[in-house]
C-alpha positions in Angstrom: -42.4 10.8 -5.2 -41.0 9.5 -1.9 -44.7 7.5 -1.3 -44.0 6.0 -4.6 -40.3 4.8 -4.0 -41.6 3.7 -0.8 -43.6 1.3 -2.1 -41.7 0.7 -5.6 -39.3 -0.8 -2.9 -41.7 -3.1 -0.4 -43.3 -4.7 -3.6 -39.7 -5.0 -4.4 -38.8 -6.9 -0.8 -41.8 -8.7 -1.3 -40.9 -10.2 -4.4 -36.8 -11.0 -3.5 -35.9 -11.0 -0.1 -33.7 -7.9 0.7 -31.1 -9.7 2.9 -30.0 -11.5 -0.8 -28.9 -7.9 -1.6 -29.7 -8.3 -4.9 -31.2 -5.0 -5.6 -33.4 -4.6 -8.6 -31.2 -7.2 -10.7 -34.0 -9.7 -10.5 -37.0 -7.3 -11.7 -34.4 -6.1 -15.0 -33.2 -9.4 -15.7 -37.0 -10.3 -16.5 -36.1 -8.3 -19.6 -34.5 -10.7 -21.1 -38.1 -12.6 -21.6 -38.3 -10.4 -24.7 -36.2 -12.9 -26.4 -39.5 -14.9 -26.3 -41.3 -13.0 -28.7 -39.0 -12.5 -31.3 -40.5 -15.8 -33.0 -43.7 -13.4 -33.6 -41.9 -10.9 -34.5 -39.8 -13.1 -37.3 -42.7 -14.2 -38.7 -44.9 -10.9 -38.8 -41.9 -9.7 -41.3 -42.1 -12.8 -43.3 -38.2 -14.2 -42.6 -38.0 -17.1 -44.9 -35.0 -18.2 -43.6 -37.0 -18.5 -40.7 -40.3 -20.4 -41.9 -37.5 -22.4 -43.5 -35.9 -23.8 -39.4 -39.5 -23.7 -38.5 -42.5 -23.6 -40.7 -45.5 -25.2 -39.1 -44.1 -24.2 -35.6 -43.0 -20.4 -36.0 -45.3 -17.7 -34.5 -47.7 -19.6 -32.1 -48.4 -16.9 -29.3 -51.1 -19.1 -26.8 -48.2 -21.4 -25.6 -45.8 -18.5 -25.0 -47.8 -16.4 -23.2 -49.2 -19.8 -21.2 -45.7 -20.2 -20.2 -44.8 -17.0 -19.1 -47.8 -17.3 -16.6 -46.0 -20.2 -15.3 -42.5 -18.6 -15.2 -43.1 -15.7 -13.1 -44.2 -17.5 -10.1 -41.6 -20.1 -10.2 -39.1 -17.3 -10.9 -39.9 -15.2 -7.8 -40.5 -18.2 -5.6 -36.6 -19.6 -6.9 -35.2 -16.5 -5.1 -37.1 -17.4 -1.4 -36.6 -20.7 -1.4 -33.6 -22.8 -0.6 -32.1 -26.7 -0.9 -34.7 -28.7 -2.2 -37.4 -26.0 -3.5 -35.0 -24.3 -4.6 -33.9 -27.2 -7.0 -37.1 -27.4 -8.0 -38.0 -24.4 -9.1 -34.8 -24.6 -11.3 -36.1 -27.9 -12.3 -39.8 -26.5 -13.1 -38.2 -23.2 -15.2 -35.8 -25.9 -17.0 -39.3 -28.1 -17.7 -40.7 -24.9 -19.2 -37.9 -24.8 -21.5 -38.4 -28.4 -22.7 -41.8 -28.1 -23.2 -42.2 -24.9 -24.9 -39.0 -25.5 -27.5 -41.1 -27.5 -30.0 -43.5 -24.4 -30.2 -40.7 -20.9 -29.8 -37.2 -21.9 -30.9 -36.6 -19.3 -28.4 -37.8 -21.1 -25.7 -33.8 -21.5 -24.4 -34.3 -18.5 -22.9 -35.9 -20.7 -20.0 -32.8 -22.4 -19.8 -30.8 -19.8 -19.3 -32.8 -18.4 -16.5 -32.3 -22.4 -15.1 -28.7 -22.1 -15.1 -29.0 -18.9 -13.7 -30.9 -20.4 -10.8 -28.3 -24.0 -10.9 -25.6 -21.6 -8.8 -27.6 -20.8 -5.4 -28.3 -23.9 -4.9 -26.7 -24.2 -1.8 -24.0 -26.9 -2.8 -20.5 -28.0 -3.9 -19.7 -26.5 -6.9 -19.5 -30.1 -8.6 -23.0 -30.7 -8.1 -23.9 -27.3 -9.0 -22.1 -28.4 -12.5 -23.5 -31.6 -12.5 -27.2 -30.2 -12.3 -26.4 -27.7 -14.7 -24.6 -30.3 -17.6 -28.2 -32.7 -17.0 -30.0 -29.5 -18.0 -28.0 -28.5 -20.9 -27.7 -32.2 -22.1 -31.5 -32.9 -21.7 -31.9 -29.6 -24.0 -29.2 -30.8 -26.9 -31.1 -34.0 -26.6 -34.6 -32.2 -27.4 -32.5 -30.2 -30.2 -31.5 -33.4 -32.1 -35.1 -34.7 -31.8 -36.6 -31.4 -33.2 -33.5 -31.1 -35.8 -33.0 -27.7 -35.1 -29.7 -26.6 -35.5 -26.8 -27.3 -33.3 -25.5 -23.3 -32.6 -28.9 -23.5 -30.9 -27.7 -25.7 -28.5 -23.7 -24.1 -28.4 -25.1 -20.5 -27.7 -27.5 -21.7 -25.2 -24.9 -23.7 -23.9 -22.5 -20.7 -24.3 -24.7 -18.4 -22.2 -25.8 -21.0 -19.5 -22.4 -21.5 -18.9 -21.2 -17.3 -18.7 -24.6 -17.1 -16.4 -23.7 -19.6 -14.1 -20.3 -18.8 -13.4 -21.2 -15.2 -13.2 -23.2 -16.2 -10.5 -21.3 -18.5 -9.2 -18.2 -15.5 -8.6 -21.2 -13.0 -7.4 -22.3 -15.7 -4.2 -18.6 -16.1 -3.6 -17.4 -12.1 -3.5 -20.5 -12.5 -0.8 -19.5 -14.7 1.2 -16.2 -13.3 1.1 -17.0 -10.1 1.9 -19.5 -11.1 4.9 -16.5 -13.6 6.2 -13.8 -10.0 5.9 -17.0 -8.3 7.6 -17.1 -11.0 10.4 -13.0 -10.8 10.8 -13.3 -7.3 10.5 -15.7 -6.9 13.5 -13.9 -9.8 15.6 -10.5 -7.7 15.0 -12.4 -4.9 17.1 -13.8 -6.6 19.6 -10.8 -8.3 20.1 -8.5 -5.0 20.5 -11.3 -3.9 22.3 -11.0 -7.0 24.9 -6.8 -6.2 24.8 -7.6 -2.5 25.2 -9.3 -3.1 28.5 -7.5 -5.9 29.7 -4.7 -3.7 29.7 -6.4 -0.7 31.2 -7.0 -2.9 34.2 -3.6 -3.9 34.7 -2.2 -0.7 34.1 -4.6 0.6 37.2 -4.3 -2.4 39.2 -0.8 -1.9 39.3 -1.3 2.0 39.8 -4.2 2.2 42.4 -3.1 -1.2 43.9 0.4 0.6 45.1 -0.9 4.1 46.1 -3.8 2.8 47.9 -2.0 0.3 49.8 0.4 3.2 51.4 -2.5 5.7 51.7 -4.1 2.8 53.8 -0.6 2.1 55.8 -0.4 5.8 56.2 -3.4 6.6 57.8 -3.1 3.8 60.0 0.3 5.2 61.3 -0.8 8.6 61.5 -3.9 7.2 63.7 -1.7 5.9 66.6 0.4 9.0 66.4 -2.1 10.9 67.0 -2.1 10.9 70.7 1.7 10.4 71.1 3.0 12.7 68.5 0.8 14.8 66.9 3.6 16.1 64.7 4.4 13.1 63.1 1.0 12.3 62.7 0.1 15.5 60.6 3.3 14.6 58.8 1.9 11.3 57.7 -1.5 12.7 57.2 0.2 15.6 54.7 2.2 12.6 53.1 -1.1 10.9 52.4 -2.3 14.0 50.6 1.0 14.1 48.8 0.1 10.3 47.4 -3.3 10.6 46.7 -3.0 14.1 44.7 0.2 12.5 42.8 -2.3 8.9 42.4 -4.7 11.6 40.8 -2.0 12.8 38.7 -1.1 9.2 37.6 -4.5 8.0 37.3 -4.9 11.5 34.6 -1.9 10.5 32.8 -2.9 7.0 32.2 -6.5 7.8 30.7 -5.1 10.4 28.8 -2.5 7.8 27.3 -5.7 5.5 26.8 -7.5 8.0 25.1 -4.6 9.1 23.0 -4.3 5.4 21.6 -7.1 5.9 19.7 -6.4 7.6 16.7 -3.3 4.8 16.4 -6.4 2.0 17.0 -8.4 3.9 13.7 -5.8 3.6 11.7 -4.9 -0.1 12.4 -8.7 -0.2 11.7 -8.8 1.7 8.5 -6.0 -0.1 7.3 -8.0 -3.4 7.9 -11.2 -1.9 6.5 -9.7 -0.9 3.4 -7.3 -3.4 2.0 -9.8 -6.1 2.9 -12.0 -4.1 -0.7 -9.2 -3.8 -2.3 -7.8 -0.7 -1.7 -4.4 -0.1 -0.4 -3.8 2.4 2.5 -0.6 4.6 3.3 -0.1 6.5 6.1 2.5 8.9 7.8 2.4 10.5 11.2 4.4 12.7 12.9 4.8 13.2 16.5 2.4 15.8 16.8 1.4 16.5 21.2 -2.5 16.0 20.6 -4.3 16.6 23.9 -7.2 13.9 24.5 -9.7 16.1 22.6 -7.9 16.6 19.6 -7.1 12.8 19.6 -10.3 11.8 20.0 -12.0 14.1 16.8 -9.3 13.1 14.7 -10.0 10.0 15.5 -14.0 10.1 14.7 -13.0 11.8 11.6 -10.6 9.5 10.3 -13.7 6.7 11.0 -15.7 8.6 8.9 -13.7 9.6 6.2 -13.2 5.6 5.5 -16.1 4.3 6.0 -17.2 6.8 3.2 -14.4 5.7 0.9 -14.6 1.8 1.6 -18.4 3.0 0.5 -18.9 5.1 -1.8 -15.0 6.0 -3.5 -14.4 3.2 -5.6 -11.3 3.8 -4.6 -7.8 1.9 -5.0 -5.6 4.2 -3.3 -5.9 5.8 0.1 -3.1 8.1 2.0 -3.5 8.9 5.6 -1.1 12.1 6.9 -0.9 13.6 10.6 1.3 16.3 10.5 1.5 20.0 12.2 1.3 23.0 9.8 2.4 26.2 12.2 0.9 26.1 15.4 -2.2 23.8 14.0 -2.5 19.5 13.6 -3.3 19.0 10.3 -5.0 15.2 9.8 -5.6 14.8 5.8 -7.3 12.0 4.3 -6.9 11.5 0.3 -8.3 8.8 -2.1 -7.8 8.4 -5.8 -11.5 7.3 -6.2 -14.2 9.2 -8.7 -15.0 12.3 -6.9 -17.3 14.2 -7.0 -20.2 17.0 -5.1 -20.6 15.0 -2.0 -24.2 15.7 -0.2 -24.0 16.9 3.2 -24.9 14.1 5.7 -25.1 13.6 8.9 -21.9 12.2 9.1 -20.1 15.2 7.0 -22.1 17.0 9.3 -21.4 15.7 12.6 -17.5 16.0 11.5 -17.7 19.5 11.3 -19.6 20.1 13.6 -16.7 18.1 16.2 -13.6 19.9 14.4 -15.3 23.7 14.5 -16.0 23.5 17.8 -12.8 23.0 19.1 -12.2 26.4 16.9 -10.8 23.8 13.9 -11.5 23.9 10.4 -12.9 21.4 7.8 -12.0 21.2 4.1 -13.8 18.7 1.6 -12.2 19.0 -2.0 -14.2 16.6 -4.1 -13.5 16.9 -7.7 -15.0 14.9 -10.2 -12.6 12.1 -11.3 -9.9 13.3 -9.2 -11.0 11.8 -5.9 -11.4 13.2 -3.0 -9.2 15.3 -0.3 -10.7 15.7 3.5 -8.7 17.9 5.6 -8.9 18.4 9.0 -7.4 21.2 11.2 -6.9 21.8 14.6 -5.1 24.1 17.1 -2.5 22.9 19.1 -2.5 23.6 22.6 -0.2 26.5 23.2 2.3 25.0 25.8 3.1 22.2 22.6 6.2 21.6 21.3 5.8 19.9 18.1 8.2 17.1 17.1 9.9 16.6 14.0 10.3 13.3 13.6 7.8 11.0 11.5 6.5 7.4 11.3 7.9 5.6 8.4 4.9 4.7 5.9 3.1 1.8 5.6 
């Protein structure tokens, strides 16, 4: 089953390029070619209204199917070109149209798949219009020369229209969505360029200090050596004294660094999320969290996002930090469609972080009723957990 799939999807790639992420949308809408045939059909049931629009013309099959043998390749070939070929291929399905009409008053189906094709092609949306209008007036013109009637021409022109546009918002959610993508990434890298910017500063101005005196020091201690041993084991205990309380510092600080992170995830989530369309709350309360704990909330949060701005369909998120007893509780809820979710190696590698700091994991994941992630951890027992909480945002 797999082997098939496999290669279900590389004829697939082969046809439409997979970095269009188009999916299978260009294989189904081939279906709509079955609009072709409907002449044969109307006149294999005798439809006199029918053999009245159309009488010596209705039901030739050789044309059709000669056309259709042109179509496909100029069909998948619209999708990996660009710019000129592109317009082209438009051009040569639009041709098809034209040329087939007089034979299957269906053959505005070809139109449509032109119009279809008029939005990629690359340009201002005026001259995407523009190409599309010559198409649709070349076709009325043809209509009036056949005398066919003129809802031929308004529901072809109807759907042309729909298509295009359709399109048209489908290129530019896209482009949108790479461009959030693009500011979403930059927004990291640029708090990750603050983040160690100030890092540097912060021991710059640390180190910079303490070693400066451990080297004065230890300069003074080595000319009292000879003349006052004394004093010079007093200066040489002093430098012990600095360096130890340096280390102390320099523990402090990259605990403070560490501990930023879970405030970095939300700023991120935040970001992430309302940037699809869903809005994020959050509340924190002034939970102690050593630089463990921080750090797995932290990945957990991560996760739990990314799998909401993914698969939720979500429009609602709430993040809460908060301490239940002598335990950080971190709960992540979304108001999206729910659902068994299937262990992955994300799920996975969550647990597997909170459980073994001796935590605990919870997934509630009802069908239509969103879903609940909550994360538990113990607090170290020297804490003394803080009341006080972060007004929402």
């Amino acid at each position: 089953m797999r082997s098939l799939q496999s290669r279900l999807l590389r004829a697939r790639n082969a046809l439409v390029p997979e970095d269009l992420q188009l999916g299978w949308m260009p294989i189904f809408n081939l279906g709509y070619l079955v609009f072709l045939v409907l002449p044969l059909i109307f006149a294999g049931r005798g439809d006199s209204v029918a053999h009245a629009w159309y009488p010596a013309r209705f039901g030739m099959p050789a044309p059709t199917l000669l056309s259709v043998l042109v179509f496909l390749p100029l069909y998948f070939a619209g999708y990996r070109s660009s710019g000129a070929r592109m317009l082209a291929c438009m051009l040569g399905i639009a041709a098809l149209g034209y040329a087939l009409l007089p034979f299957n008053p269906f053959a505005n189906t070809y139109i449509v798949y032109a119009a279809g094709f008029a939005a990629f092609l690359g340009r201002a949306l005026w001259q995407r219009s523009a190409w599309l209008a010559g198409v649709l007036v070349l076709f009325l013109v043809e209509i009036l020369l056949l005398r066919y009637p003129l809802f031929v021409f308004a529901l072809t022109a109807v759907i042309s229209v729909a298509v295009f546009f359709g399109n048209h918002f489908f290129i530019e959610n896209n482009r949108k969505r790479a461009e959030l993508k693009l500011s979403h990434d930059e927004v990291r890298r640029l708090a990750a360029l603050a983040e160690r910017e100030r890092i540097g500063r912060d021991l710059h101005d640390l180190l910079g200090h303490t070693l400066s005196m451990v080297a004065l020091k230890s300069e003074l201690a080595g000319k009292l050596l000879e003349r006052d041993p004394l004093a010079a084991r007093r200066e040489i205990d002093e430098v012990g004294r600095v360096a130890r309380d340096a280390l102390s510092q320099v523990r402090r600080a990259v605990s403070g660094i560490r501990a930023a992170g879970l405030a970095a995830e939300l700023a991120s989530a935040k970001l992430l999320l309302e940037s699809d369309g869903v809005a994020l709350r959050y509340q924190r309360a002034d939970v102690p969290l050593t630089p463990e704990l921080e750090t797995v909330f932290a990945l957990t949060l991560r996760e739990a996002v990314t799998n909401i701005q993914r698969h939720a369909r979500a429009q609602h998120a709430q993040v809460t930090l908060e301490t239940d007893g002598e335990e950080a509780v971190l709960r992540i809820v979304d108001d999206g469609r729910g659902g068994a979710l299937v262990p992955g190696n994300g799920l996975a590698g969550m647990r597997e972080r909170i459980e073994a700091l001796g935590g605990r994991l919870r997934v509630d994941a009802g069908s239509g009723r969103g879903t609940c992630i909550e994360a538990r951890l113990p607090l170290p027992p020297t804490a003394h957990v803080a009341t006080a909480v972060a007004p929402s945002h």
